[in-house]
VMD Tcl script that builds the backbone (N, CA, C; Angstrom):
set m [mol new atoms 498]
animate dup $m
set s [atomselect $m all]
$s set {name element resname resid chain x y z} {
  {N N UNK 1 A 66.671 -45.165 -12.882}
  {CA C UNK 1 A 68.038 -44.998 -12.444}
  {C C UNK 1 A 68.158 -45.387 -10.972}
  {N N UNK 2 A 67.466 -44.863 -10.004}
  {CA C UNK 2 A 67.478 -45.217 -8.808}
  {C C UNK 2 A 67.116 -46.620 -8.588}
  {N N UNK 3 A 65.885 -46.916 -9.255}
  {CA C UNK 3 A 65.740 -48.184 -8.744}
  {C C UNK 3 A 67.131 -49.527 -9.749}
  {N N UNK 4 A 67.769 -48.994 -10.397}
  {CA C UNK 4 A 68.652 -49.979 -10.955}
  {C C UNK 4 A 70.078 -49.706 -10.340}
  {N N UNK 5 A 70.134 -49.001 -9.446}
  {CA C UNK 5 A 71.323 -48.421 -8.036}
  {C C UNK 5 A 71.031 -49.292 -7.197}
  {N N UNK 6 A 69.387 -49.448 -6.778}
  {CA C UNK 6 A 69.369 -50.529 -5.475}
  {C C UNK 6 A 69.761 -51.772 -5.775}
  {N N UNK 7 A 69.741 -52.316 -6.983}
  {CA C UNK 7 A 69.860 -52.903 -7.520}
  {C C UNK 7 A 71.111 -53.838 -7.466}
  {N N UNK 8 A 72.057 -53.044 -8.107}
  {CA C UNK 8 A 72.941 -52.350 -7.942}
  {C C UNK 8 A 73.885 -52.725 -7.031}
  {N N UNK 9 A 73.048 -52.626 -6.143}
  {CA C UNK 9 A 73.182 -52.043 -4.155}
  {C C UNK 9 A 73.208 -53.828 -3.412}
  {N N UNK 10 A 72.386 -54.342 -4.155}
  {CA C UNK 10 A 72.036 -55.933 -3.523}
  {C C UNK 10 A 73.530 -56.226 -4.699}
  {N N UNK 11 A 73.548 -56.125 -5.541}
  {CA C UNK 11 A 74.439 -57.530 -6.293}
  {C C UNK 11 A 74.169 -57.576 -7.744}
  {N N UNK 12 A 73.074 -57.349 -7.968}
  {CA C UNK 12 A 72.289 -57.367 -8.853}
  {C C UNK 12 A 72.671 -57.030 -10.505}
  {N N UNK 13 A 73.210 -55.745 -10.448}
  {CA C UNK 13 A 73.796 -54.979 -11.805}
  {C C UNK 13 A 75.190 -54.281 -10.685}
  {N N UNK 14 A 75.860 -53.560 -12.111}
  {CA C UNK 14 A 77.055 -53.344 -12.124}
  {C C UNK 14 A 77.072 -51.801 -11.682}
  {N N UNK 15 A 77.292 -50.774 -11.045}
  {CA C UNK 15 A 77.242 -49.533 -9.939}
  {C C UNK 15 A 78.186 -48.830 -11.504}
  {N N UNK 16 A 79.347 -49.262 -11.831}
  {CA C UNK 16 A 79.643 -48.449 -12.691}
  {C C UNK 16 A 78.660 -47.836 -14.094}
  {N N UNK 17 A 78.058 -49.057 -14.434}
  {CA C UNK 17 A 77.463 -49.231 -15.594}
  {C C UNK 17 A 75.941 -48.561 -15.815}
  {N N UNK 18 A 75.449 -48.621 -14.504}
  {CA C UNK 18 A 74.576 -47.932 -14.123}
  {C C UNK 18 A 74.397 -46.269 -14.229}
  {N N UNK 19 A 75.555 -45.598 -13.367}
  {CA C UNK 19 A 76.147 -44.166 -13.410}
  {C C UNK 19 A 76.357 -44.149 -15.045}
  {N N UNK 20 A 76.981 -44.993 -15.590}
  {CA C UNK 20 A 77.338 -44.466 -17.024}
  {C C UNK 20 A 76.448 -44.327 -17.819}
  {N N UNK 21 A 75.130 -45.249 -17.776}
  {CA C UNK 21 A 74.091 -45.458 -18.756}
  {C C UNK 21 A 73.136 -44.397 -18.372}
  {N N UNK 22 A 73.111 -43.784 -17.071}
  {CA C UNK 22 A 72.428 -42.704 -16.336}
  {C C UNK 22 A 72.996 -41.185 -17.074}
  {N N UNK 23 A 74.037 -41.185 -16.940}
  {CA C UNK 23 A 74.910 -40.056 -17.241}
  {C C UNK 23 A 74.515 -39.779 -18.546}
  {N N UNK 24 A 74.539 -40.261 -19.721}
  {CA C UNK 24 A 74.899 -40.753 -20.516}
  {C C UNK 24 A 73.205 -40.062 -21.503}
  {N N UNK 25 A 72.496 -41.019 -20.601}
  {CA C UNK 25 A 70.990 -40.758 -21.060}
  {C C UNK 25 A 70.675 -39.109 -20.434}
  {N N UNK 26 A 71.011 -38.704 -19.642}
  {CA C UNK 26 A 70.682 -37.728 -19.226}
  {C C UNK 26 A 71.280 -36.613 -19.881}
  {N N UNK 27 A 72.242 -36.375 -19.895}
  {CA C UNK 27 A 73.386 -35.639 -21.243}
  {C C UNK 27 A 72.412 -35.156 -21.988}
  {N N UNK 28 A 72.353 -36.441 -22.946}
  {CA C UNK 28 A 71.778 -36.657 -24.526}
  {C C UNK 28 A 69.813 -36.589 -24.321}
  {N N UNK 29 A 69.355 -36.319 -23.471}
  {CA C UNK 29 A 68.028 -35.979 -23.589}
  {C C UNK 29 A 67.899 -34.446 -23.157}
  {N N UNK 30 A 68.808 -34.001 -22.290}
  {CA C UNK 30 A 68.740 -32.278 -22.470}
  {C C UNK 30 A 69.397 -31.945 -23.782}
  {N N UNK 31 A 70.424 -32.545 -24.076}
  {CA C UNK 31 A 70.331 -32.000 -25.716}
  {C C UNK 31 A 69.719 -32.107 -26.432}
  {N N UNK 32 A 68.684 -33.139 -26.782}
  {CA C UNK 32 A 67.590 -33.211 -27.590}
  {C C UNK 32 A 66.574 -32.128 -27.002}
  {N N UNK 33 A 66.484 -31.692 -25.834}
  {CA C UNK 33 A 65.581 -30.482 -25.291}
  {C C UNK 33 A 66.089 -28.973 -25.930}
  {N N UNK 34 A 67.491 -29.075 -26.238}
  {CA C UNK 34 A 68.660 -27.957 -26.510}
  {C C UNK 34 A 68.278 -27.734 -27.871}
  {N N UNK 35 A 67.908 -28.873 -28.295}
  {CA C UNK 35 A 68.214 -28.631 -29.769}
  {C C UNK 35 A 66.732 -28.429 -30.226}
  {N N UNK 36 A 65.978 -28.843 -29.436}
  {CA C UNK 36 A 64.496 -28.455 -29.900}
  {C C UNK 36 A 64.062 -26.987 -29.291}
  {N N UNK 37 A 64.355 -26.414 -28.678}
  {CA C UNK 37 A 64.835 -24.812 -28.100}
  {C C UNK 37 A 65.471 -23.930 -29.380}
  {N N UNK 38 A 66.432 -24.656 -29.748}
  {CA C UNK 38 A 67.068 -23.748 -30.463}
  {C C UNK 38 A 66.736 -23.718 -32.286}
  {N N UNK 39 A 66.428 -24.953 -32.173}
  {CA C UNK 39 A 66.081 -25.210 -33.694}
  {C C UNK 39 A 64.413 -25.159 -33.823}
  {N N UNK 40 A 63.570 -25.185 -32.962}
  {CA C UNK 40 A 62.575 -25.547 -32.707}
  {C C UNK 40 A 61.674 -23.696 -32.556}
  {N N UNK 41 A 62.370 -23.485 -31.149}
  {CA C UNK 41 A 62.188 -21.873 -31.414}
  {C C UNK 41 A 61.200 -21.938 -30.644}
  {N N UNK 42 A 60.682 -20.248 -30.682}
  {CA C UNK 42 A 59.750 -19.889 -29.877}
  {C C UNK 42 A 58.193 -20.162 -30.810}
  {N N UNK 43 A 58.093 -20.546 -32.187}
  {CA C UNK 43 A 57.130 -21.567 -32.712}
  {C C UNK 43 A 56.471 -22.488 -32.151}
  {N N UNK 44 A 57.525 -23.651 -31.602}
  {CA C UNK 44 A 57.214 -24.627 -31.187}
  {C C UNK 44 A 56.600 -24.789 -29.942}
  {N N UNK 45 A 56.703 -23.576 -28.671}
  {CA C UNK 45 A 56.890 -23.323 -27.479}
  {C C UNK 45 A 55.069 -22.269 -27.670}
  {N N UNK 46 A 55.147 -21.439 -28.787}
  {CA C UNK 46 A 54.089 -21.270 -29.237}
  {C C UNK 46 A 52.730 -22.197 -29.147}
  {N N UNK 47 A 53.202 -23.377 -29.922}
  {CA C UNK 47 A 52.467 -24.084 -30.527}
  {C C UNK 47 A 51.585 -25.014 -29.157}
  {N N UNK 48 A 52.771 -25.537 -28.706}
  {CA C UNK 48 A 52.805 -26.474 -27.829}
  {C C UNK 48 A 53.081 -26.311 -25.863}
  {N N UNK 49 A 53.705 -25.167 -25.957}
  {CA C UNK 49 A 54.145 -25.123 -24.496}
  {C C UNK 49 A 53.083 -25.189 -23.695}
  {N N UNK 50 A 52.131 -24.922 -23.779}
  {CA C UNK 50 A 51.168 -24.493 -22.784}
  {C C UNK 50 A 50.450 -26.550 -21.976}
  {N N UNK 51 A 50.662 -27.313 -23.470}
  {CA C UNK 51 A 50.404 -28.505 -22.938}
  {C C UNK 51 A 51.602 -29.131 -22.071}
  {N N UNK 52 A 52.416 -28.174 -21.825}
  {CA C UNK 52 A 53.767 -28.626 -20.363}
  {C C UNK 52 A 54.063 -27.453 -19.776}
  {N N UNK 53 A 53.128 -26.520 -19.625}
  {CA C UNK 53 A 52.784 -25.337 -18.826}
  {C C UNK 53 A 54.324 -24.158 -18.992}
  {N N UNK 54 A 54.399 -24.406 -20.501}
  {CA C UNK 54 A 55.229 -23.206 -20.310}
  {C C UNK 54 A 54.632 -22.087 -21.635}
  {N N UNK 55 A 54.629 -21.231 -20.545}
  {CA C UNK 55 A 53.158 -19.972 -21.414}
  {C C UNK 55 A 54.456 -19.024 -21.895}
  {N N UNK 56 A 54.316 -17.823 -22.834}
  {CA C UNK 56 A 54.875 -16.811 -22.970}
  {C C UNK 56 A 55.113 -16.180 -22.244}
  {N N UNK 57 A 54.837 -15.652 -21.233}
  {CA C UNK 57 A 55.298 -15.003 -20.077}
  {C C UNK 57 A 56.104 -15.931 -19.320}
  {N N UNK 58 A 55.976 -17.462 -18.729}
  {CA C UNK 58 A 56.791 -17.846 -18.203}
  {C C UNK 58 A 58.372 -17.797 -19.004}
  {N N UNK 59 A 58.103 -18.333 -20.503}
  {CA C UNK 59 A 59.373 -18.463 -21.317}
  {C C UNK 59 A 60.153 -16.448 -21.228}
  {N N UNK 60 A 59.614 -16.100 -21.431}
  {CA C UNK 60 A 60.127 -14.415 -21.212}
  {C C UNK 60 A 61.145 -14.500 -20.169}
  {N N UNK 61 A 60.290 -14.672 -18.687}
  {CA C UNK 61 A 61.272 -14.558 -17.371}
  {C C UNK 61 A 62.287 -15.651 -17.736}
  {N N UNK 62 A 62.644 -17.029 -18.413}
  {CA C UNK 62 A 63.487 -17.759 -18.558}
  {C C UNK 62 A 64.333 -17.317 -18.619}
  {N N UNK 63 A 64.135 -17.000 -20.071}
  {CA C UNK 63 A 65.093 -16.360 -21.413}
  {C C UNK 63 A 65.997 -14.982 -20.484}
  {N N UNK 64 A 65.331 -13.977 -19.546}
  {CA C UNK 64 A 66.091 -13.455 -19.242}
  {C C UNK 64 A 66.804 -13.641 -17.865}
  {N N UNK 65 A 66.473 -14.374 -17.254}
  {CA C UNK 65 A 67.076 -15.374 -16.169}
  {C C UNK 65 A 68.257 -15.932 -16.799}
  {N N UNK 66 A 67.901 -16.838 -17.587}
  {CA C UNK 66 A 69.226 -17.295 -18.306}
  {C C UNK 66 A 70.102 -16.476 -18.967}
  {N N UNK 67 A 69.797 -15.224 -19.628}
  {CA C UNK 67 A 70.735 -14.128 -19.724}
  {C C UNK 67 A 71.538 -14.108 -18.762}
  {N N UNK 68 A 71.062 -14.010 -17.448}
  {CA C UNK 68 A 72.394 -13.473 -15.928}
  {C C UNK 68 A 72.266 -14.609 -15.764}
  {N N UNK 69 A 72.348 -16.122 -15.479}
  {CA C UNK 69 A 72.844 -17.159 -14.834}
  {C C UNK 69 A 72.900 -18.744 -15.700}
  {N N UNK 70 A 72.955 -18.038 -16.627}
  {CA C UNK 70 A 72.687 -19.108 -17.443}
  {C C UNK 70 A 73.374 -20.817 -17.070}
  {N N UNK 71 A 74.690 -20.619 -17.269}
  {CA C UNK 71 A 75.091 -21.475 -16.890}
  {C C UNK 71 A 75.133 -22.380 -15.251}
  {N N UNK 72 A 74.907 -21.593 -14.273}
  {CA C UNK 72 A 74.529 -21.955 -12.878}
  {C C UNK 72 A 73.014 -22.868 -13.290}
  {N N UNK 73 A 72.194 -21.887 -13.771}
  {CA C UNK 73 A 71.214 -22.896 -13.985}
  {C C UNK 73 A 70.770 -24.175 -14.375}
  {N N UNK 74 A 71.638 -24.483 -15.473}
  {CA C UNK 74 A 71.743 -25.216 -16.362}
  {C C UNK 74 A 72.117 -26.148 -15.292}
  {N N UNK 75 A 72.952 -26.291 -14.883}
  {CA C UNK 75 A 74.035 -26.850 -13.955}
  {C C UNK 75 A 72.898 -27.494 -12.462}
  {N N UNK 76 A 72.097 -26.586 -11.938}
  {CA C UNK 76 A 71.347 -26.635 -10.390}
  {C C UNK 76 A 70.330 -27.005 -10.760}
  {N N UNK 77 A 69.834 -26.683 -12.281}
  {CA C UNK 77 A 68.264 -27.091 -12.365}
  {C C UNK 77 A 67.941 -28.740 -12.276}
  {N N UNK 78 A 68.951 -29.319 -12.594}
  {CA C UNK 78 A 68.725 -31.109 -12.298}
  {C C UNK 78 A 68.124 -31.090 -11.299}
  {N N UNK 79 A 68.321 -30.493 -9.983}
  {CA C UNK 79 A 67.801 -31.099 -8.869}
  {C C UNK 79 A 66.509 -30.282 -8.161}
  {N N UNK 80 A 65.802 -29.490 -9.379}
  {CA C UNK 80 A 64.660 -29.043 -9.180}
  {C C UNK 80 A 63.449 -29.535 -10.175}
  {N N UNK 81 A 62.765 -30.584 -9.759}
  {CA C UNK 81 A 61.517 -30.770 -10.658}
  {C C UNK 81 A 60.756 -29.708 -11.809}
  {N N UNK 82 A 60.790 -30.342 -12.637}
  {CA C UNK 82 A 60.022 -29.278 -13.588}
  {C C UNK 82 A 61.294 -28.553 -14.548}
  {N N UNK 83 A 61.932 -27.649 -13.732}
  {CA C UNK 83 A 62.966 -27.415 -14.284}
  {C C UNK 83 A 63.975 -28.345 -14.915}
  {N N UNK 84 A 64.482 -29.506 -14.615}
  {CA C UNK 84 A 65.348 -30.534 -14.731}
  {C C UNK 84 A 64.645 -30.718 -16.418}
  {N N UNK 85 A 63.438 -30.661 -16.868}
  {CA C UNK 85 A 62.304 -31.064 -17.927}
  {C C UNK 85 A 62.684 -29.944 -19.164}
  {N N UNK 86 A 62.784 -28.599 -18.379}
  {CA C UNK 86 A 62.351 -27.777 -19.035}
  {C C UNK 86 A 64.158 -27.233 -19.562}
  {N N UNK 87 A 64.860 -27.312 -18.883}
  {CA C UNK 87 A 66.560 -26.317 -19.089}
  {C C UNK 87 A 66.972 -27.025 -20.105}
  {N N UNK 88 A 66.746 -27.482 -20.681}
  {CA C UNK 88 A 67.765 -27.931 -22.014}
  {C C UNK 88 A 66.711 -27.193 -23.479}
  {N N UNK 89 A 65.504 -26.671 -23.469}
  {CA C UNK 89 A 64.681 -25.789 -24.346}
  {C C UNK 89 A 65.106 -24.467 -23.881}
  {N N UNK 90 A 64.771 -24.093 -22.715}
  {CA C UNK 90 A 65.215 -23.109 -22.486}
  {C C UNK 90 A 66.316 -22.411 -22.883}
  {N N UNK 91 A 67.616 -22.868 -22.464}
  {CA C UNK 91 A 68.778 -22.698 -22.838}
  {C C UNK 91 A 68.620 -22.371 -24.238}
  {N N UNK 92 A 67.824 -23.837 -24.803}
  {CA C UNK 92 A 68.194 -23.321 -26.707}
  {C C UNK 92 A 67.169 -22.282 -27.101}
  {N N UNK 93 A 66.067 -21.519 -26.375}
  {CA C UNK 93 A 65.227 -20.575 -26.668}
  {C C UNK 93 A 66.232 -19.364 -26.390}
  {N N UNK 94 A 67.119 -19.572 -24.957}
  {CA C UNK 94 A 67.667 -17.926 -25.112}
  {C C UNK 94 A 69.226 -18.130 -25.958}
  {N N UNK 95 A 69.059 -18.705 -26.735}
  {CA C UNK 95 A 70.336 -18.938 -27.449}
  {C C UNK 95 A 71.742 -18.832 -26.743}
  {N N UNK 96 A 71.736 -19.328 -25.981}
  {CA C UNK 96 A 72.995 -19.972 -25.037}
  {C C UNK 96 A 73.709 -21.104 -25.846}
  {N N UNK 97 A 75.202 -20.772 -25.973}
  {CA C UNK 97 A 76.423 -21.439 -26.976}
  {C C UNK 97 A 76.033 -22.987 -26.476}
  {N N UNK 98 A 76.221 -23.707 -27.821}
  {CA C UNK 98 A 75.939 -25.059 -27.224}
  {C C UNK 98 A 77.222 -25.674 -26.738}
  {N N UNK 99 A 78.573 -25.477 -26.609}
  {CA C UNK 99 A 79.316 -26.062 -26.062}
  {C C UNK 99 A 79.527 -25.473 -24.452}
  {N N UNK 100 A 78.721 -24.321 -24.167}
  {CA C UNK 100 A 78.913 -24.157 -22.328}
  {C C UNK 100 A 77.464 -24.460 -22.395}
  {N N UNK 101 A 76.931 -24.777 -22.892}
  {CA C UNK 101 A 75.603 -25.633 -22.390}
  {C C UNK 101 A 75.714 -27.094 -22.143}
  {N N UNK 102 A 76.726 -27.579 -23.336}
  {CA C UNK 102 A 76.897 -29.012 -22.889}
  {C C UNK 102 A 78.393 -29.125 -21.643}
  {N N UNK 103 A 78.639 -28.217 -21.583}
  {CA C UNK 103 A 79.739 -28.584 -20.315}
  {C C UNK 103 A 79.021 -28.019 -19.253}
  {N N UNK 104 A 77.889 -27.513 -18.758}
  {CA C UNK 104 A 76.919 -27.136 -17.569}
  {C C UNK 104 A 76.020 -28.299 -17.309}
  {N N UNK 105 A 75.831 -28.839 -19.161}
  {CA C UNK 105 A 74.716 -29.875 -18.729}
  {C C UNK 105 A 75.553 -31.248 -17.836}
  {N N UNK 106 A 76.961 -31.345 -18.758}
  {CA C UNK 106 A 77.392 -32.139 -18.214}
  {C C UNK 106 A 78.097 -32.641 -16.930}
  {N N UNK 107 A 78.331 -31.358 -16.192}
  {CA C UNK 107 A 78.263 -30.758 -14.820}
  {C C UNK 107 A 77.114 -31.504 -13.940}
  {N N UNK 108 A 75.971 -30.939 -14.488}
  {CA C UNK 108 A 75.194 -30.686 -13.614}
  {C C UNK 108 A 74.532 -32.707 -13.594}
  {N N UNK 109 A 74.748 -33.141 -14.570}
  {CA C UNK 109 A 74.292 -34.581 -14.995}
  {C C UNK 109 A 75.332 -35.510 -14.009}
  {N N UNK 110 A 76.820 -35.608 -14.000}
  {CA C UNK 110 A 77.072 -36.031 -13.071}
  {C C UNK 110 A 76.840 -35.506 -11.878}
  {N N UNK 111 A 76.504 -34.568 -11.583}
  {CA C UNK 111 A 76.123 -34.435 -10.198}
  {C C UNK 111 A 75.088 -35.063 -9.841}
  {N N UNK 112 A 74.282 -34.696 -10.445}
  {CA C UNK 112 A 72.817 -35.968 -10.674}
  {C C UNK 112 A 72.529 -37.021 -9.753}
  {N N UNK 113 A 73.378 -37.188 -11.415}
  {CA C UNK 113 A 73.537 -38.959 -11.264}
  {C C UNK 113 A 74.333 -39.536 -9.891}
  {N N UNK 114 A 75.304 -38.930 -9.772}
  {CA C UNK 114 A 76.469 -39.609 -8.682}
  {C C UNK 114 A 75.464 -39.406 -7.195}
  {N N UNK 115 A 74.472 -38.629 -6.827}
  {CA C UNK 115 A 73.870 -38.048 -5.984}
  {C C UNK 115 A 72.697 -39.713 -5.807}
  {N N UNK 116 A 71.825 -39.611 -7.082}
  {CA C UNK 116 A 70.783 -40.828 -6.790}
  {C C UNK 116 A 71.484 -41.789 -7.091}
  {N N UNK 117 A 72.533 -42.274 -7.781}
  {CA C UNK 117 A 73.342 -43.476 -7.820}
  {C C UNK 117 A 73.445 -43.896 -6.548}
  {N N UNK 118 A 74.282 -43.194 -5.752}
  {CA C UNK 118 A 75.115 -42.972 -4.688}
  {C C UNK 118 A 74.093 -43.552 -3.763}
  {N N UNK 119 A 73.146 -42.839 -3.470}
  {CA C UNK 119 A 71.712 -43.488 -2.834}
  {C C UNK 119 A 71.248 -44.482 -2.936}
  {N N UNK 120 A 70.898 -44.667 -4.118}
  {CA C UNK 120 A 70.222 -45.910 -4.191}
  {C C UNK 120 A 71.569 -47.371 -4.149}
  {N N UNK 121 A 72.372 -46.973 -4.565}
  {CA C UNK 121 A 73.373 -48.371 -4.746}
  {C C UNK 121 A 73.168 -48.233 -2.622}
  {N N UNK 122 A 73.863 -47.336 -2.059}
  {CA C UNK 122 A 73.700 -47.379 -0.412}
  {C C UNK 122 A 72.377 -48.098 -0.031}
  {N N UNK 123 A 70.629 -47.951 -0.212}
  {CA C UNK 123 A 70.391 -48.548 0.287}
  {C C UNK 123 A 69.980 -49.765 -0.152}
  {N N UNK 124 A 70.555 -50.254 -1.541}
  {CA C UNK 124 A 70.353 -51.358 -2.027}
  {C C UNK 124 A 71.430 -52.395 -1.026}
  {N N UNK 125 A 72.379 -51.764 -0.522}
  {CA C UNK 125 A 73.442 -52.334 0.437}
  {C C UNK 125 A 72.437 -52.707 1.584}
  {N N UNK 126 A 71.779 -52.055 1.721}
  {CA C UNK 126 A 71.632 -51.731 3.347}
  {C C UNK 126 A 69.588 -52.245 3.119}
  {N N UNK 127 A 69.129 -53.191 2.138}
  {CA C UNK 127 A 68.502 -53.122 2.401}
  {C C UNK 127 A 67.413 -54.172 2.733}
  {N N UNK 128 A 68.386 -55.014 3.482}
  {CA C UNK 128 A 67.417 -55.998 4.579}
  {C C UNK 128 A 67.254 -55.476 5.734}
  {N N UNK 129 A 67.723 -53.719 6.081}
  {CA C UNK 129 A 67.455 -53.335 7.254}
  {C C UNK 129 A 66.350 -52.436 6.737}
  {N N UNK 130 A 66.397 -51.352 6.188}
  {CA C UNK 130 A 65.549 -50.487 5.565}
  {C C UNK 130 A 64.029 -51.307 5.110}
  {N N UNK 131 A 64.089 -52.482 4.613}
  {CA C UNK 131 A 63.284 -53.051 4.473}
  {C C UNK 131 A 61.947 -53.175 5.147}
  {N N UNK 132 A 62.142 -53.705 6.759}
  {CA C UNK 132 A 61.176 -53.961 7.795}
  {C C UNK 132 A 60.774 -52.482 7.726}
  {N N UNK 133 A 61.461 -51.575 7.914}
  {CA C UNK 133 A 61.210 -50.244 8.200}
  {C C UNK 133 A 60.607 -49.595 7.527}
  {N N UNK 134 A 60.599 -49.755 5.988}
  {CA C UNK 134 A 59.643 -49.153 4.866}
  {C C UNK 134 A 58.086 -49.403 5.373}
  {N N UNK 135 A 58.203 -50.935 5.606}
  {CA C UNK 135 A 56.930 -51.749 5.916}
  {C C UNK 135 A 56.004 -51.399 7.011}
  {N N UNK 136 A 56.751 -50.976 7.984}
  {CA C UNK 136 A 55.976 -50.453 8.968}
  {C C UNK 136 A 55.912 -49.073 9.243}
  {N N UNK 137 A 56.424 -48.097 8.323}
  {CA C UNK 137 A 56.209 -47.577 8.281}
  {C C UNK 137 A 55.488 -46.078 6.842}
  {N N UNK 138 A 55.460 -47.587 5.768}
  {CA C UNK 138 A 54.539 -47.249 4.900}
  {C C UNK 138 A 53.739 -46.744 4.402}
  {N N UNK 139 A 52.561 -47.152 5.374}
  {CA C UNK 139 A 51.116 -46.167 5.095}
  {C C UNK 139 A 51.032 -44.771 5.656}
  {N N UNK 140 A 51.756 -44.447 7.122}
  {CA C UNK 140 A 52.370 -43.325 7.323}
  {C C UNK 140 A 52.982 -42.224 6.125}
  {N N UNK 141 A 54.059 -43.157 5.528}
  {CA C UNK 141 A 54.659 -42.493 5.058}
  {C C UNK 141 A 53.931 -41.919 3.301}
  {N N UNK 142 A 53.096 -42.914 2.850}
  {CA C UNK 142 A 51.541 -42.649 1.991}
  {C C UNK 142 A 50.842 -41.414 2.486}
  {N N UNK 143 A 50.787 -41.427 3.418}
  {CA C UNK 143 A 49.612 -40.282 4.088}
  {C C UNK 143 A 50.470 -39.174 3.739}
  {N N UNK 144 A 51.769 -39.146 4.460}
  {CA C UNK 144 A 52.651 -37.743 4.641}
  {C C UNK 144 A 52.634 -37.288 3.029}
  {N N UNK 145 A 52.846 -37.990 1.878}
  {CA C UNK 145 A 53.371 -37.638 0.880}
  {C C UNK 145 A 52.242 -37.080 0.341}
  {N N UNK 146 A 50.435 -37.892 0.664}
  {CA C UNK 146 A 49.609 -37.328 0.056}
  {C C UNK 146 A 49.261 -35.649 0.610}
  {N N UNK 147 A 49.547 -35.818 1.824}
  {CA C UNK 147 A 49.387 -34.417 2.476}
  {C C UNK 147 A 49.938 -33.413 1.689}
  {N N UNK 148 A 51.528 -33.643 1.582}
  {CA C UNK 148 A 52.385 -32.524 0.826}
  {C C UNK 148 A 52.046 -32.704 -0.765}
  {N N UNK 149 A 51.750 -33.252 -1.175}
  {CA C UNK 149 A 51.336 -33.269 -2.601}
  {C C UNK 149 A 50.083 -32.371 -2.701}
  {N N UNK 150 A 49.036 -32.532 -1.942}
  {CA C UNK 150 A 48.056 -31.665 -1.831}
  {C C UNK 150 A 48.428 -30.458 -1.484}
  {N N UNK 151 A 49.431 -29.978 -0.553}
  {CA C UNK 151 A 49.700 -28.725 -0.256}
  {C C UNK 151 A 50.511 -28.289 -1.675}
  {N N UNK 152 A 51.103 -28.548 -2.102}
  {CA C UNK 152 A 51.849 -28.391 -3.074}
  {C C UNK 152 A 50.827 -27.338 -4.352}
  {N N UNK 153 A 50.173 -28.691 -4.443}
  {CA C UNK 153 A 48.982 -28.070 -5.485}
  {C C UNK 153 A 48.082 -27.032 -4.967}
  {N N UNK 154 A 47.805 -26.821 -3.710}
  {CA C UNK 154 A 46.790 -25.546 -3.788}
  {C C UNK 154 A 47.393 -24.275 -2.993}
  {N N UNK 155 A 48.966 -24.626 -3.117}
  {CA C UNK 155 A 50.021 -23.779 -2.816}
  {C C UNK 155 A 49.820 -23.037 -4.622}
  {N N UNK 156 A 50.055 -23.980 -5.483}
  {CA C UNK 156 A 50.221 -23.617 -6.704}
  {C C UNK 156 A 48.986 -22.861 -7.510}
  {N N UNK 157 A 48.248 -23.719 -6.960}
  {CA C UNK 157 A 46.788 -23.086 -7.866}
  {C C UNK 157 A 46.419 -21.646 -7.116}
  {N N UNK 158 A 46.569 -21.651 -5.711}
  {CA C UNK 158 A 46.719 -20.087 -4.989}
  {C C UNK 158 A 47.377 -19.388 -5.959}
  {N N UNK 159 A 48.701 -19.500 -6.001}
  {CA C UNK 159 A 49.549 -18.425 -6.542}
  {C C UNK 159 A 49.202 -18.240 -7.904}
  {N N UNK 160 A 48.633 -19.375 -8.984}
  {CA C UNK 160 A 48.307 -18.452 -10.445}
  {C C UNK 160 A 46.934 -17.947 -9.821}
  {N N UNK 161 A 46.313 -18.286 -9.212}
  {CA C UNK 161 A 44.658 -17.166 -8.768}
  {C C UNK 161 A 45.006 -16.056 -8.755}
  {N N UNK 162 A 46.276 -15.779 -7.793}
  {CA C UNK 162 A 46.580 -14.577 -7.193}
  {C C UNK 162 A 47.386 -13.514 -8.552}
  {N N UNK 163 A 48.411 -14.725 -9.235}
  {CA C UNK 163 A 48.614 -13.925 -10.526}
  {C C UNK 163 A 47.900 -13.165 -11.068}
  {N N UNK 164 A 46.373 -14.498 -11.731}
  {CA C UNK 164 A 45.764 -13.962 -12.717}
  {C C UNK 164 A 45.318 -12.990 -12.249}
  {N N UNK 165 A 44.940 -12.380 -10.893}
  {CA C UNK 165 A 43.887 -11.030 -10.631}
  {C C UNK 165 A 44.854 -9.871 -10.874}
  {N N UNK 166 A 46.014 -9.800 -10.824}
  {CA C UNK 166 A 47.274 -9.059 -10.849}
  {C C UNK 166 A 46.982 -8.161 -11.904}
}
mol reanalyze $m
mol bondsrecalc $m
mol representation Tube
mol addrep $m
């Protein structure tokens, strides 16, 4: 999506068509998450969750999270990794109505979208200047990301250590 905004952004493809095919796909793959939640069940989440790290105890705190905020969530989780993956099962695990699920999802999908559209078509505009600047400042910017990626992870692996002794 982003990279077909910069795109986009030079000349390239069409800015409307883009947002729409974005929107569009995004919708219709949390409902296929919705519908495998709800039709799928806590079986499937059984069966399988643990190979996309969602254990019984994590699905528990969901399910009652989404009890009090359900719809906010639905709506904010796009723009949190992991979650963005996981809220359209969720939702259909704590049996949340599928028509304020699809008007949260669809909320939260244009927001999305119009957010990295919006971006990327801008520096697809703008980007014989951004350009030099990526370049020289590149491998920098390699290093920084590997840094926080590493912190990230033994931010994470700390905190289930600290769980599991709990």
């Amino acid at each position: 999506m982003i990279a077909a905004a910069v795109y986009a952004g030079t000349g390239q493809l069409n800015i409307v068509v883009v947002a729409v095919i974005a929107f569009l796909a995004a919708v219709t793959g949390d409902n296929l998450g919705y519908a495998i939640g709800r039709f799928g069940g806590h079986r499937l989440v059984d069966r399988y969750g643990r190979y996309v790290l969602l254990t019984e105890a994590r699905i528990a705190r969901a399910e009652a999270f989404f009890g009090r905020h359900g719809g906010k969530i639905v709506s904010v989780s796009r723009f949190i990794e992991g979650m963005r993956q996981a809220n359209g099962i969720i939702a259909g695990l704590a049996d949340m109505s599928w028509r304020r699920f699809l008007a949260f999802n669809a909320l939260g999908a244009a927001l999305w979208v119009g957010a990295w559209v919006s971006l990327g078509d801008l520096a697809g505009q703008h980007l014989s200047t951004l350009s030099p600047v990526v370049q020289s400042f590149g491998l920098y910017l390699l290093a920084a990301t590997v840094v926080l990626i590493t912190a990230l992870v033994a931010r994470h692996m700390l905190g289930r250590r600290s769980a599991d002794r709990q």
